[in-house]
Chimera marker file (.cmm) of the C-alpha trace (Angstrom):
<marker_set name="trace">
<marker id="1" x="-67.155" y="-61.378" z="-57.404" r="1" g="1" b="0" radius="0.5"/>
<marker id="2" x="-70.744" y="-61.181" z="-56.645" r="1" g="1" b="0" radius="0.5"/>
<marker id="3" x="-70.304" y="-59.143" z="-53.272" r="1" g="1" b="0" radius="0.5"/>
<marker id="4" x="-68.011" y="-56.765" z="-55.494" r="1" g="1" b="0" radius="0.5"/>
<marker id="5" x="-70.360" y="-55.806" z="-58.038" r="1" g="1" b="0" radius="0.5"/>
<marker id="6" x="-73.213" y="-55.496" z="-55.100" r="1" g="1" b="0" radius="0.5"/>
<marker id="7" x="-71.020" y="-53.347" z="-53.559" r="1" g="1" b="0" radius="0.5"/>
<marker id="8" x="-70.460" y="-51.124" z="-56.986" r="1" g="1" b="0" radius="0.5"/>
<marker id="9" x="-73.706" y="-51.334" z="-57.791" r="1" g="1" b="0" radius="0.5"/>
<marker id="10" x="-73.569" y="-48.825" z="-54.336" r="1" g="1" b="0" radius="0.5"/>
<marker id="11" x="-70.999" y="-46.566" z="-56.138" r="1" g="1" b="0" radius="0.5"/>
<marker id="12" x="-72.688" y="-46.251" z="-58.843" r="1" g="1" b="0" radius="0.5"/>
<marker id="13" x="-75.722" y="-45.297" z="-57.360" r="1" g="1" b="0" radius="0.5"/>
<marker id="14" x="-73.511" y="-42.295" z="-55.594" r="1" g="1" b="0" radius="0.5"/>
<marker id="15" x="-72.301" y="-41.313" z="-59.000" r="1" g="1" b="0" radius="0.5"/>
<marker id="16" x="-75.839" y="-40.650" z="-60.492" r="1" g="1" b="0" radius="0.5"/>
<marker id="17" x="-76.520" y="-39.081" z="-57.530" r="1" g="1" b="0" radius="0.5"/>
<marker id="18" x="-73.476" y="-36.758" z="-58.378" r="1" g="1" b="0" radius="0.5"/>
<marker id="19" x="-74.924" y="-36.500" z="-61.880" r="1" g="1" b="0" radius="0.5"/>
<marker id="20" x="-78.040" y="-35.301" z="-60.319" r="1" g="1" b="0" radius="0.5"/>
<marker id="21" x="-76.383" y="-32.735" z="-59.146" r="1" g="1" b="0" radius="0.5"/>
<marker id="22" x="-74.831" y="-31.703" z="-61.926" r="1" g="1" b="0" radius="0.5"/>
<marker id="23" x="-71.270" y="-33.287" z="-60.595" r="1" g="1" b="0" radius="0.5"/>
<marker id="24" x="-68.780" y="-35.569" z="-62.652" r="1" g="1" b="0" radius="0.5"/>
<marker id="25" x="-70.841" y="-38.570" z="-62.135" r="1" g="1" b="0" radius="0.5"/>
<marker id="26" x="-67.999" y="-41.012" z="-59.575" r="1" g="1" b="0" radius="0.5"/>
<marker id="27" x="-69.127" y="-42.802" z="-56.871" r="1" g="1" b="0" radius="0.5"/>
<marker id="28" x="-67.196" y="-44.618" z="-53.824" r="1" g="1" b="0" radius="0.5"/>
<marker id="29" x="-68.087" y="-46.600" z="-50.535" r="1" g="1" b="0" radius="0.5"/>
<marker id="30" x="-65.909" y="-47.593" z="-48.225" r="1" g="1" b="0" radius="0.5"/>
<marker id="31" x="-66.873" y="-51.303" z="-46.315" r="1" g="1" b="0" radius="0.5"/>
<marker id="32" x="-65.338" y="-52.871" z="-43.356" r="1" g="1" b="0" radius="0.5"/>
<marker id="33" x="-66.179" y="-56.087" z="-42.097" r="1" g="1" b="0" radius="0.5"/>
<marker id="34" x="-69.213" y="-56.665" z="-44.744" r="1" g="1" b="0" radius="0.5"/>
<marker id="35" x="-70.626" y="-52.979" z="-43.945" r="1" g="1" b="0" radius="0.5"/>
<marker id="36" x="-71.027" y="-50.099" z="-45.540" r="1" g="1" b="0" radius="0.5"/>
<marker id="37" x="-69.011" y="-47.389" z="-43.164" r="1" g="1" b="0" radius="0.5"/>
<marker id="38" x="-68.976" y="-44.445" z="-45.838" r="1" g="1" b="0" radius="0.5"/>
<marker id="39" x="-71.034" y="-43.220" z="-49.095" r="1" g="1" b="0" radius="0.5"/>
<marker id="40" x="-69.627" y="-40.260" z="-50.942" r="1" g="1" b="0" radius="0.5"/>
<marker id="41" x="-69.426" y="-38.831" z="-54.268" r="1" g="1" b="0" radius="0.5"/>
<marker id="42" x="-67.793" y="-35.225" z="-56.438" r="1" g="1" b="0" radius="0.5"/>
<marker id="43" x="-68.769" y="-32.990" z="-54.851" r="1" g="1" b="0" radius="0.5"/>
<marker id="44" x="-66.324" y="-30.274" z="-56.339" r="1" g="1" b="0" radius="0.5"/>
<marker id="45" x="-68.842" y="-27.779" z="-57.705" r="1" g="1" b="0" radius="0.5"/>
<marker id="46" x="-71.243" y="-27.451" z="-55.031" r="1" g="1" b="0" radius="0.5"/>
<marker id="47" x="-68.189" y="-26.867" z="-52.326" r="1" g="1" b="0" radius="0.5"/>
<marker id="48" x="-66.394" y="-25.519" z="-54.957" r="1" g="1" b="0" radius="0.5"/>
<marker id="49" x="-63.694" y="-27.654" z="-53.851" r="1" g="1" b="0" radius="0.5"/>
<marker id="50" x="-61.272" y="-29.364" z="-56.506" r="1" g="1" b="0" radius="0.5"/>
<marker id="51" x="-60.010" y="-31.967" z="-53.795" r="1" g="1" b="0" radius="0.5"/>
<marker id="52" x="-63.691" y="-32.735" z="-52.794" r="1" g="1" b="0" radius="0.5"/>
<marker id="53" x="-63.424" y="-36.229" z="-54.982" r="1" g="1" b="0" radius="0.5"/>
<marker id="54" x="-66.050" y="-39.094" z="-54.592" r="1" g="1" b="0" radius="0.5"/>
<marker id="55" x="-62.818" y="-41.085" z="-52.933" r="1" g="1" b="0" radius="0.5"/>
<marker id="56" x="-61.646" y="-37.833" z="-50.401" r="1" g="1" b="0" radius="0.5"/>
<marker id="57" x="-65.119" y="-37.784" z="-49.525" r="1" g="1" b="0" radius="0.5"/>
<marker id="58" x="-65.431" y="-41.584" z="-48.776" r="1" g="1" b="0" radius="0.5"/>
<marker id="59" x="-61.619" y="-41.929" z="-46.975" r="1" g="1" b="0" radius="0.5"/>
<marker id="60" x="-62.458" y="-38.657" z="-44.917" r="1" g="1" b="0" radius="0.5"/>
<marker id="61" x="-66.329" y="-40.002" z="-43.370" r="1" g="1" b="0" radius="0.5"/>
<marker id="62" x="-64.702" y="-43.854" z="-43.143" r="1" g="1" b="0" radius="0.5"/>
<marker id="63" x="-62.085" y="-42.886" z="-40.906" r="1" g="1" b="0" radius="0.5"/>
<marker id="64" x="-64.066" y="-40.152" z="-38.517" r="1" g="1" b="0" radius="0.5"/>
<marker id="65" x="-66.534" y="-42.809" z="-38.632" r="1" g="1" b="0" radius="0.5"/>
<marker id="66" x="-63.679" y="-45.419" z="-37.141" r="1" g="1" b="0" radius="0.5"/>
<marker id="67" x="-61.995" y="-42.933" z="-35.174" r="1" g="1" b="0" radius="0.5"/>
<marker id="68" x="-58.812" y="-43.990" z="-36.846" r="1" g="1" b="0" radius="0.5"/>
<marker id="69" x="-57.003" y="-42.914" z="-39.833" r="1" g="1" b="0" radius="0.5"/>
<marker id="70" x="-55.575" y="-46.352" z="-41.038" r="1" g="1" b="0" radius="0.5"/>
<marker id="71" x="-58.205" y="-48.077" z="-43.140" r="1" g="1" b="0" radius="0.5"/>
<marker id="72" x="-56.226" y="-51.505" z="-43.299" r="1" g="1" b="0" radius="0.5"/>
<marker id="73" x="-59.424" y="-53.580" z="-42.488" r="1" g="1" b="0" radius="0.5"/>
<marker id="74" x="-61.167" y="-51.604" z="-45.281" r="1" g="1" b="0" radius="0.5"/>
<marker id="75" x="-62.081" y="-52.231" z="-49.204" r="1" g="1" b="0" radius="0.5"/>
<marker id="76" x="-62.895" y="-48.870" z="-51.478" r="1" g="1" b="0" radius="0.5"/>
<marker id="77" x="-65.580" y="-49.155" z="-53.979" r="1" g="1" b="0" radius="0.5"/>
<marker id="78" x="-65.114" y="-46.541" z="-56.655" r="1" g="1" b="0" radius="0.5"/>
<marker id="79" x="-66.551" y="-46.230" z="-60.027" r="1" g="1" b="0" radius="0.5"/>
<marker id="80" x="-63.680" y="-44.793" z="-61.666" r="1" g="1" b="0" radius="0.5"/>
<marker id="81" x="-59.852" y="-45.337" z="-61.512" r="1" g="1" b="0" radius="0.5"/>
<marker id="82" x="-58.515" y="-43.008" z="-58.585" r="1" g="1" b="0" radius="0.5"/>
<marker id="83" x="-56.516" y="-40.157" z="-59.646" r="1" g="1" b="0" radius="0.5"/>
<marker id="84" x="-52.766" y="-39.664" z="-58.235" r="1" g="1" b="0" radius="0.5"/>
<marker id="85" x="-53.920" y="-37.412" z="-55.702" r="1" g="1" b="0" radius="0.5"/>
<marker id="86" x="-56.723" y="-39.733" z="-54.839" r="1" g="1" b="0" radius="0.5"/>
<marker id="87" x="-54.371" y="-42.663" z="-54.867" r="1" g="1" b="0" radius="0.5"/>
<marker id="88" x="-51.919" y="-40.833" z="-52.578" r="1" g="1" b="0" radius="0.5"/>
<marker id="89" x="-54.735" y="-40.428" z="-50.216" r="1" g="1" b="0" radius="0.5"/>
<marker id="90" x="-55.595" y="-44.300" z="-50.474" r="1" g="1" b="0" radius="0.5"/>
<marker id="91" x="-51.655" y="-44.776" z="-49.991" r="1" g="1" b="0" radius="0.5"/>
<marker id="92" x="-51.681" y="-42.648" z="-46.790" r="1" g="1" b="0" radius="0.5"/>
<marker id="93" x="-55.167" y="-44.300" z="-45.455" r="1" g="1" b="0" radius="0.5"/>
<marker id="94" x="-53.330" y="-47.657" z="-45.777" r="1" g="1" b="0" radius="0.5"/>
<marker id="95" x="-56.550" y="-48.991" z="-46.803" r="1" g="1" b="0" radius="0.5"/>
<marker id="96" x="-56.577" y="-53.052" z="-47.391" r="1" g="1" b="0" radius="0.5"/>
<marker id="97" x="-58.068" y="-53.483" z="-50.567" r="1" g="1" b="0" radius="0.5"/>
<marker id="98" x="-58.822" y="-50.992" z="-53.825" r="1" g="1" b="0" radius="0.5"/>
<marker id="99" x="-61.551" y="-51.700" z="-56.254" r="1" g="1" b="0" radius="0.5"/>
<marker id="100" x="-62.515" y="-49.650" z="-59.257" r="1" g="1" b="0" radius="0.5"/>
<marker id="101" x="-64.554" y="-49.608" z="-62.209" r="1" g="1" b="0" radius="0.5"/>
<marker id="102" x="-63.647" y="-48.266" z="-65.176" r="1" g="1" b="0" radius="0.5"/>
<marker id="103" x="-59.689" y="-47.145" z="-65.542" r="1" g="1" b="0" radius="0.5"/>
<marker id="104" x="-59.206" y="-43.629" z="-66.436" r="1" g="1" b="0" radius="0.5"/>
<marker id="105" x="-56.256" y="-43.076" z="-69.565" r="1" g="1" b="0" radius="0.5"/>
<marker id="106" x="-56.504" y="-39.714" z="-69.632" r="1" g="1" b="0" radius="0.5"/>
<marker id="107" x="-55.945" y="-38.769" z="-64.814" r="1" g="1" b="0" radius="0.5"/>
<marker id="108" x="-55.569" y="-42.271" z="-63.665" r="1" g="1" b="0" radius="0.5"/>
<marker id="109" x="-53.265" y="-42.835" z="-61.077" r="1" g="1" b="0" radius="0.5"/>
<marker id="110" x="-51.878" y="-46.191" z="-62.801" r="1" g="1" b="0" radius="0.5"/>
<marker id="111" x="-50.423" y="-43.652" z="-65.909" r="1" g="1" b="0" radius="0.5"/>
<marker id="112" x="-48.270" y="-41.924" z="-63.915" r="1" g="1" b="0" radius="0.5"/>
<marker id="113" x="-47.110" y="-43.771" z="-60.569" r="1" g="1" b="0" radius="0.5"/>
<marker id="114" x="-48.605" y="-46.922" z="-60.960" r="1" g="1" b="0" radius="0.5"/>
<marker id="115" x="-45.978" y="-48.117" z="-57.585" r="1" g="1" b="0" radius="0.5"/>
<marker id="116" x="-48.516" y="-45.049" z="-55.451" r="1" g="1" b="0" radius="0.5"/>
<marker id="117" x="-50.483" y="-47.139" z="-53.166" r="1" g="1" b="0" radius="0.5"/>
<marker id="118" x="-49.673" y="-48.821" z="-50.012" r="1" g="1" b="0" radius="0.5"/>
<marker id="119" x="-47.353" y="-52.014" z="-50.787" r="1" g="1" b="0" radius="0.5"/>
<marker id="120" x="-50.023" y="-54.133" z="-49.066" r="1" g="1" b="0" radius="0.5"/>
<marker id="121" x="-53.185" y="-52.531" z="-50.806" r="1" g="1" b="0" radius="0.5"/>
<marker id="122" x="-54.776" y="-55.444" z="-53.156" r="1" g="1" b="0" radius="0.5"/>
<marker id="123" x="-56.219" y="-53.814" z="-56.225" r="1" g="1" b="0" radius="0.5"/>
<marker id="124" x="-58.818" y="-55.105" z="-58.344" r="1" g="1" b="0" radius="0.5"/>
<marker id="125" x="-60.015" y="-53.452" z="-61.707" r="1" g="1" b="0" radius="0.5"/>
<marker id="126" x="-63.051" y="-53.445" z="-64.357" r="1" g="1" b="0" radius="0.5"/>
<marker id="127" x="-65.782" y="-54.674" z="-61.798" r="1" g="1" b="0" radius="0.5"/>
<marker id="128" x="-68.759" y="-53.367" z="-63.781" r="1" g="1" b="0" radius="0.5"/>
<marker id="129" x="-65.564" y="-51.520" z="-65.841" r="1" g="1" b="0" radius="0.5"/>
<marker id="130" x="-68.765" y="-51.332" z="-68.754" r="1" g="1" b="0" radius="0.5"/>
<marker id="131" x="-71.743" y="-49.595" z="-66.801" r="1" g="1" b="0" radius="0.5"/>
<marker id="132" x="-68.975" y="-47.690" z="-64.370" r="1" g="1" b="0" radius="0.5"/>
<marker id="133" x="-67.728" y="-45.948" z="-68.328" r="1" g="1" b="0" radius="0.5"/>
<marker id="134" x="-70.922" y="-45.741" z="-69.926" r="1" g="1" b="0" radius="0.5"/>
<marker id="135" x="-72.343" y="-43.349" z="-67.141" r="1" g="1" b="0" radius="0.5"/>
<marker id="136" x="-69.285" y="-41.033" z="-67.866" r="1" g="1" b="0" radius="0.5"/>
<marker id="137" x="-69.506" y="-40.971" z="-71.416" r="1" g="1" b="0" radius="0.5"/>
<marker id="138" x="-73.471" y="-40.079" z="-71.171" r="1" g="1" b="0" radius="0.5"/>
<marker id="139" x="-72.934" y="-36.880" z="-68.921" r="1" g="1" b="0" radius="0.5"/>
<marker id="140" x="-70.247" y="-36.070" z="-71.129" r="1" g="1" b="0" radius="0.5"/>
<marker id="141" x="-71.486" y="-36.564" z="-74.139" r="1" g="1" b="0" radius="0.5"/>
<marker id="142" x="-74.587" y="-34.228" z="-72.511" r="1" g="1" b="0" radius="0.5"/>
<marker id="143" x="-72.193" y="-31.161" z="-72.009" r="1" g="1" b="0" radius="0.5"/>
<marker id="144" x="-70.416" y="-31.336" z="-75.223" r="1" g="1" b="0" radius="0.5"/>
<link id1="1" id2="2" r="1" g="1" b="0" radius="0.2"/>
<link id1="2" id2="3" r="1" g="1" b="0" radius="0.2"/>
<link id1="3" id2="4" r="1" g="1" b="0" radius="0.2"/>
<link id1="4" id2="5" r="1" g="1" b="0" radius="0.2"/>
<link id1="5" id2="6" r="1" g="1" b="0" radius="0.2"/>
<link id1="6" id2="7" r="1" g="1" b="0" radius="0.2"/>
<link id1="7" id2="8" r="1" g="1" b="0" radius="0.2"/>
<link id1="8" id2="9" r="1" g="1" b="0" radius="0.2"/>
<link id1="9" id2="10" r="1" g="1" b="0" radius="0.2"/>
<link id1="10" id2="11" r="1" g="1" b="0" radius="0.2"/>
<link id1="11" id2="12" r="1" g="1" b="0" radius="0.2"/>
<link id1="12" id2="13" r="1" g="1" b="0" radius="0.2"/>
<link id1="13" id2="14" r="1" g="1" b="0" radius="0.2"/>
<link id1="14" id2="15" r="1" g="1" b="0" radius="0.2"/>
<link id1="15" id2="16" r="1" g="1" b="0" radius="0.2"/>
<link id1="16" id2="17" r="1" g="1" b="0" radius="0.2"/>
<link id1="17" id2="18" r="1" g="1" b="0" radius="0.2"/>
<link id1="18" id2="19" r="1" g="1" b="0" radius="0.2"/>
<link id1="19" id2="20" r="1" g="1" b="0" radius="0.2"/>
<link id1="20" id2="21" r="1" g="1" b="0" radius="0.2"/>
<link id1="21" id2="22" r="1" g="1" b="0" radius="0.2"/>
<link id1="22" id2="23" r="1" g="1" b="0" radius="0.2"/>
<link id1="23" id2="24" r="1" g="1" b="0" radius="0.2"/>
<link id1="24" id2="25" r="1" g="1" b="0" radius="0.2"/>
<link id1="25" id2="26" r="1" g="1" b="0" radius="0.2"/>
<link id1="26" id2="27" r="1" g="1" b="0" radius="0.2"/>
<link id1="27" id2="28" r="1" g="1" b="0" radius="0.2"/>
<link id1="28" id2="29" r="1" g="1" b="0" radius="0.2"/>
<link id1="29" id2="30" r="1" g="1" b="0" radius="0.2"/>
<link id1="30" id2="31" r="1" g="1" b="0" radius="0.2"/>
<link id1="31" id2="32" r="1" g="1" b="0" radius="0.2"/>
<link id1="32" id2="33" r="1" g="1" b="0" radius="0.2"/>
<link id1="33" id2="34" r="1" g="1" b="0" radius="0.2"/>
<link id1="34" id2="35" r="1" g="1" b="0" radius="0.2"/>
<link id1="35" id2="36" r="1" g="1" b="0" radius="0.2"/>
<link id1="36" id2="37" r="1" g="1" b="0" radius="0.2"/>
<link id1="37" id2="38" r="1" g="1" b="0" radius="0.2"/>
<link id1="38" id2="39" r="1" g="1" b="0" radius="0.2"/>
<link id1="39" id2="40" r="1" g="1" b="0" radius="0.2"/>
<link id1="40" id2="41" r="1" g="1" b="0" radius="0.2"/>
<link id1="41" id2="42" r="1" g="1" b="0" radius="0.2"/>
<link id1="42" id2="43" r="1" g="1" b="0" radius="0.2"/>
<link id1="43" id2="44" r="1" g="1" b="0" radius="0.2"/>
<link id1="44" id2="45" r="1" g="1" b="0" radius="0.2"/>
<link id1="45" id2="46" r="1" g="1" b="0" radius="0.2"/>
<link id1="46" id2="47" r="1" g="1" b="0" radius="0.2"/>
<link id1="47" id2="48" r="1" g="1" b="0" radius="0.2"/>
<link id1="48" id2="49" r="1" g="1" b="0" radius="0.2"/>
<link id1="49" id2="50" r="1" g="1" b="0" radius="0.2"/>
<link id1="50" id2="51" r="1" g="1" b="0" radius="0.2"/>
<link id1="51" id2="52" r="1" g="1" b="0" radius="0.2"/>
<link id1="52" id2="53" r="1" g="1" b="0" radius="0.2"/>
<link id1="53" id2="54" r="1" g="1" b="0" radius="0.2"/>
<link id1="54" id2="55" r="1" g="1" b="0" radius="0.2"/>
<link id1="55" id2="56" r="1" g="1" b="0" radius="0.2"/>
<link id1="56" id2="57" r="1" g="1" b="0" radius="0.2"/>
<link id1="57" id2="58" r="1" g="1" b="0" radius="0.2"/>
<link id1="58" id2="59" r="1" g="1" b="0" radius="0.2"/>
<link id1="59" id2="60" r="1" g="1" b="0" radius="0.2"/>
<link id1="60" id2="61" r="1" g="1" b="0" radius="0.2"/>
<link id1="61" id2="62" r="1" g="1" b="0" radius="0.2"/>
<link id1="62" id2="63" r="1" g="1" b="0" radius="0.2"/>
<link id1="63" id2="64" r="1" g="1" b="0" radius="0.2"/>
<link id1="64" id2="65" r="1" g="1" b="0" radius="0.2"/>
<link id1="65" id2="66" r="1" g="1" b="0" radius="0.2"/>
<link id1="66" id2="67" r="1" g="1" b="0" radius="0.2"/>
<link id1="67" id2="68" r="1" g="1" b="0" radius="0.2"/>
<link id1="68" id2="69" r="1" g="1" b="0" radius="0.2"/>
<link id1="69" id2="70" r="1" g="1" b="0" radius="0.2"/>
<link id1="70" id2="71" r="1" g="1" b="0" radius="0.2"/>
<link id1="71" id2="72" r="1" g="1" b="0" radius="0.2"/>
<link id1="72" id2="73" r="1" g="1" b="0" radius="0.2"/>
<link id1="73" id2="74" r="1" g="1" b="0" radius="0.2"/>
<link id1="74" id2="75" r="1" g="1" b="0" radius="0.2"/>
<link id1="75" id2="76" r="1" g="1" b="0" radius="0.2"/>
<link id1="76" id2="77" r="1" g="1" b="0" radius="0.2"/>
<link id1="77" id2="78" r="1" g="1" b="0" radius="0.2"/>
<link id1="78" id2="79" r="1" g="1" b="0" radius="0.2"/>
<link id1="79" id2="80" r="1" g="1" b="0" radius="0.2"/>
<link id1="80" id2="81" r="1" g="1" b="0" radius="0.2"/>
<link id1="81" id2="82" r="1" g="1" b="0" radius="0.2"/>
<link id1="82" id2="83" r="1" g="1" b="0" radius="0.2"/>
<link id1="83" id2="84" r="1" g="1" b="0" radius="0.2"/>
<link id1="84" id2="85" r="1" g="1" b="0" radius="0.2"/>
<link id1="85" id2="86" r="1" g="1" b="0" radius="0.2"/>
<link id1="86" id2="87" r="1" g="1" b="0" radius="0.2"/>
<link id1="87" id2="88" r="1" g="1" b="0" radius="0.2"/>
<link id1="88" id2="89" r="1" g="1" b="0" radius="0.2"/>
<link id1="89" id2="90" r="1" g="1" b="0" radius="0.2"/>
<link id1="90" id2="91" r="1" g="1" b="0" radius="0.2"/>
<link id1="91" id2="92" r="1" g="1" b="0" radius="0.2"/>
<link id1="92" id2="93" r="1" g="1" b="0" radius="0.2"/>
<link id1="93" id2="94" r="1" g="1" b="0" radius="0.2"/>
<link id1="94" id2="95" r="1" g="1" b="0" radius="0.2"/>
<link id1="95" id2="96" r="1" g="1" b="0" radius="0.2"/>
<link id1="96" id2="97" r="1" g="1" b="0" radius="0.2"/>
<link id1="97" id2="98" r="1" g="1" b="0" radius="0.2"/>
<link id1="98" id2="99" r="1" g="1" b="0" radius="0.2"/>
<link id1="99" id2="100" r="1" g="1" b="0" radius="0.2"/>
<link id1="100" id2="101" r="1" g="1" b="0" radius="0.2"/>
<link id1="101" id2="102" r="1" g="1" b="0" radius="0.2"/>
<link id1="102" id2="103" r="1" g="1" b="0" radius="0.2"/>
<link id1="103" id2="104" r="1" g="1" b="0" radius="0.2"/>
<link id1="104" id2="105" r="1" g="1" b="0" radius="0.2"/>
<link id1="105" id2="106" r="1" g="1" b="0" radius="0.2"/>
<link id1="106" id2="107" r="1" g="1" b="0" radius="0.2"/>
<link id1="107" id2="108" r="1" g="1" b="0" radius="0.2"/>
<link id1="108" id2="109" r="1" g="1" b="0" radius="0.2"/>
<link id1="109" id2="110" r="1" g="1" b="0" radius="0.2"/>
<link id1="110" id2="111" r="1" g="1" b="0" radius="0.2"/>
<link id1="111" id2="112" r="1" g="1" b="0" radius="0.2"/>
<link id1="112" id2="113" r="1" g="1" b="0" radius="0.2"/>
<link id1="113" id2="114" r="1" g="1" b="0" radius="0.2"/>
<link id1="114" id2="115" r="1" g="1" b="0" radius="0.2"/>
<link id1="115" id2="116" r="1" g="1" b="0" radius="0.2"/>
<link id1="116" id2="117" r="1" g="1" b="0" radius="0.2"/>
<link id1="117" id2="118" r="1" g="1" b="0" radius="0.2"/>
<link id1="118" id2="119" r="1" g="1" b="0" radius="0.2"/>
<link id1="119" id2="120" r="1" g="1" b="0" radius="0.2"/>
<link id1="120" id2="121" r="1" g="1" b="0" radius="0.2"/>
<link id1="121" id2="122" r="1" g="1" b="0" radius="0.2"/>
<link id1="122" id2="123" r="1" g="1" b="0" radius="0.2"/>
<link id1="123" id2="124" r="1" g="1" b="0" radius="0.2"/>
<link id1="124" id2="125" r="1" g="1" b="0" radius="0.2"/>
<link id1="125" id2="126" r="1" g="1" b="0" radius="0.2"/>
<link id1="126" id2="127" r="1" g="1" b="0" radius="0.2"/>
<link id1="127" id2="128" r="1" g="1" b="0" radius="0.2"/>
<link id1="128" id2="129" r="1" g="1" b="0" radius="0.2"/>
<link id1="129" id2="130" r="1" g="1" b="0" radius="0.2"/>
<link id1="130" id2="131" r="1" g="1" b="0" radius="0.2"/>
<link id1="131" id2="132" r="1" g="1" b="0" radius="0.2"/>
<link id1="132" id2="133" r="1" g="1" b="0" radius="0.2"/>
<link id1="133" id2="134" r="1" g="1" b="0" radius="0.2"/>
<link id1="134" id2="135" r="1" g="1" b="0" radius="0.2"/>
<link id1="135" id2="136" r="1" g="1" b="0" radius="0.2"/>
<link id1="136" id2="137" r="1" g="1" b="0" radius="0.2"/>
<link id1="137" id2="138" r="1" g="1" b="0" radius="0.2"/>
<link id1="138" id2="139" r="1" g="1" b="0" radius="0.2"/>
<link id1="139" id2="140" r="1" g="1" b="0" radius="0.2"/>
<link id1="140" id2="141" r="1" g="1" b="0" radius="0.2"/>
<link id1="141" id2="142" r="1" g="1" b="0" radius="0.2"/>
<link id1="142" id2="143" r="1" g="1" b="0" radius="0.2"/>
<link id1="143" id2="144" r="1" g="1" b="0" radius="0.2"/>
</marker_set>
């Protein structure tokens, strides 16, 4: 559990960045082996991109990074619940092992095809669920 939340605690600080940049404020890194291979977060309004997603992002660098598109070996830190097309993307990558912060009722992936990911991909959920939600509801609560 501890290496988890150190890990988040690296998503997170990729979804402030986001927020910084005026960016829904999610996070991800993707480690293999007990490194950090990728860093990524939104990054939809700046390439005015609605598939650019903290997890696209993280998936796309991790596996040009490996030179392979199966991330089997990997773990994906992200600060919020994945969304379907997200989690189809995390299905496809084969990666090993999913964990996330906060779940998302309203675009979570779990809502509608909670069977999405790769039948071997371990999922683990609510590391830092608290802090992961809190930074959403702030920048939301800003634009409202």
């Amino acid at each position: 559990m501890e290496e988890d939340n150190y890990y988040m605690k690296q998503a997170l600080a990729e979804a402030k960045a986001a927020e910084d940049e005026g960016e829904i404020p999610i996070g991800a890194v993707i480690v293999c082996q007990g490194r950090i291979i990728a860093k990524a977060h939104n990054m939809t309004q700046r390439l005015i991109d609605v598939t650019a997603h903290a997890e696209m992002q993280a998936i796309t660098s991790a596996s040009a990074g490996l030179g392979n598109k199966y991330l089997n070996e990997c773990t994906l830190y992200v600060t919020i619940e994945p969304c379907v097309m997200c989690a189809g993307a995390i299905a496809w990558a084969q990666l090993g092992r999913l964990v996330f912060g906060a779940t998302d009722e309203k675009r979570g992936f779990s809502k509608y095809a909670n069977n999405l990911l790769h039948p071997k991909t371990v999922v683990l959920s609510g590391v830092m669920a608290e802090e992961c939600a809190a930074l959403m509801k702030s920048f939301f609560a800003k634009r409202r």
